[in-house]
N, C-alpha and C positions, 0 to 999 in steps of 0.2 A: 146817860146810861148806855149800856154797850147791847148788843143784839145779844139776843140766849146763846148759849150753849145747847144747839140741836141734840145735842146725845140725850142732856137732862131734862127736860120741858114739863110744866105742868101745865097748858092749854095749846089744844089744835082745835081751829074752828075753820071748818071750810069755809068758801065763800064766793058768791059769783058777782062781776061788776059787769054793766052792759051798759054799750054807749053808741048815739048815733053819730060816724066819727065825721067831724069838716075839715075844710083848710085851714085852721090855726090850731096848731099843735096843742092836743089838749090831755091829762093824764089822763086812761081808764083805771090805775092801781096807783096806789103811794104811800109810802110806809116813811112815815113822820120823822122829820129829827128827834132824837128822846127818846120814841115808843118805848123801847127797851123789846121790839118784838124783829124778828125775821121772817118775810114771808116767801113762801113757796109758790110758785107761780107753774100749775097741774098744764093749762094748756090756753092758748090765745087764736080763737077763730074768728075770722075775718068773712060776712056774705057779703057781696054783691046784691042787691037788691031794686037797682035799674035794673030794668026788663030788656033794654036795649044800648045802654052804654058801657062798656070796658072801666074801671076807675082803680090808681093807682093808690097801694097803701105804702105808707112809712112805719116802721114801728122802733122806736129806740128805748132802750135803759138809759133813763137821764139821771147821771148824778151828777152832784157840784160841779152846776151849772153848765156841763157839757155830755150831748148827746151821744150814744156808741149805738150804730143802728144792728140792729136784726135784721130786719128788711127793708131795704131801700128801694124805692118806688117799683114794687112789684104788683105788674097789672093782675087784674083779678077782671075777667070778663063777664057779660054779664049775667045773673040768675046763675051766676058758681062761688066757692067757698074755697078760700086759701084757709089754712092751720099751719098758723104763723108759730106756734111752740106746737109742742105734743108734750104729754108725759116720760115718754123718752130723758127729753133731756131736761135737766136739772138749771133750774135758772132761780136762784135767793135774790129778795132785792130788800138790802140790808138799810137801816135804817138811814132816814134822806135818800133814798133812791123813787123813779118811778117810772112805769111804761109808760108812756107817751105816745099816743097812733096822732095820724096826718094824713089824710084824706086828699085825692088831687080833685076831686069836686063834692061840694055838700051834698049831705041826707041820701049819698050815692051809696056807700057802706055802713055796714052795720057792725058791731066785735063786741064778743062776748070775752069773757077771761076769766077763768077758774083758778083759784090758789088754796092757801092753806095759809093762815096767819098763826104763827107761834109765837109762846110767847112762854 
């Protein structure tokens, strides 16, 4: 089944995913082969939460099977907050797509991610 047609839709469910990110690239969103849905992706924050270590994040849209980064190993120092997306900008991740963060040391960073799953 093909992603909706955003013009005509008859479900929007917000939705928030939160993940503590490590070194093996792991998804925090992913929008299934099939769904039949597209999601909107509002905004992707990234804290630092060492009190005392700097720690680099990755963030890509992975589709069929190959990564297109956002951000590449951008330090985030510590006890501060990168906002890896904003509302700003428009980012769908259409059916089989997913973000995927990469931490350069565990339980160092934290990311939230806000979308909108249409469908």
């Amino acid at each position: 089944m093909a992603a909706p047609n955003i013009v005509n839709v008859g479900t929007i469910i917000g939705k928030t995913a939160v993940m503590a990110v490590t070194t093996t690239p792991t998804n925090i969103v992913a929008n299934t082969a099939g769904s039949g849905k597209v999601f909107k992706i509002n905004a992707l924050i990234v804290s630092n939460v060492d009190g005392t270590n700097a720690a680099d994040i990755t963030a890509s849209i992975y589709r069929s099977a190959t990564e297109y980064k956002i951000a590449h190993t951008v330090t985030i120092p510590a006890d501060a907050t990168l906002v890896v997306i904003s509302k700003d900008v428009a980012i769908y991740l259409e059916e089989g797509d997913a973000i995927r963060l990469t931490a350069s040391a565990d339980s160092d960073l934290e990311a939230v991610c806000s979308y909108e799953e249409i469908s």
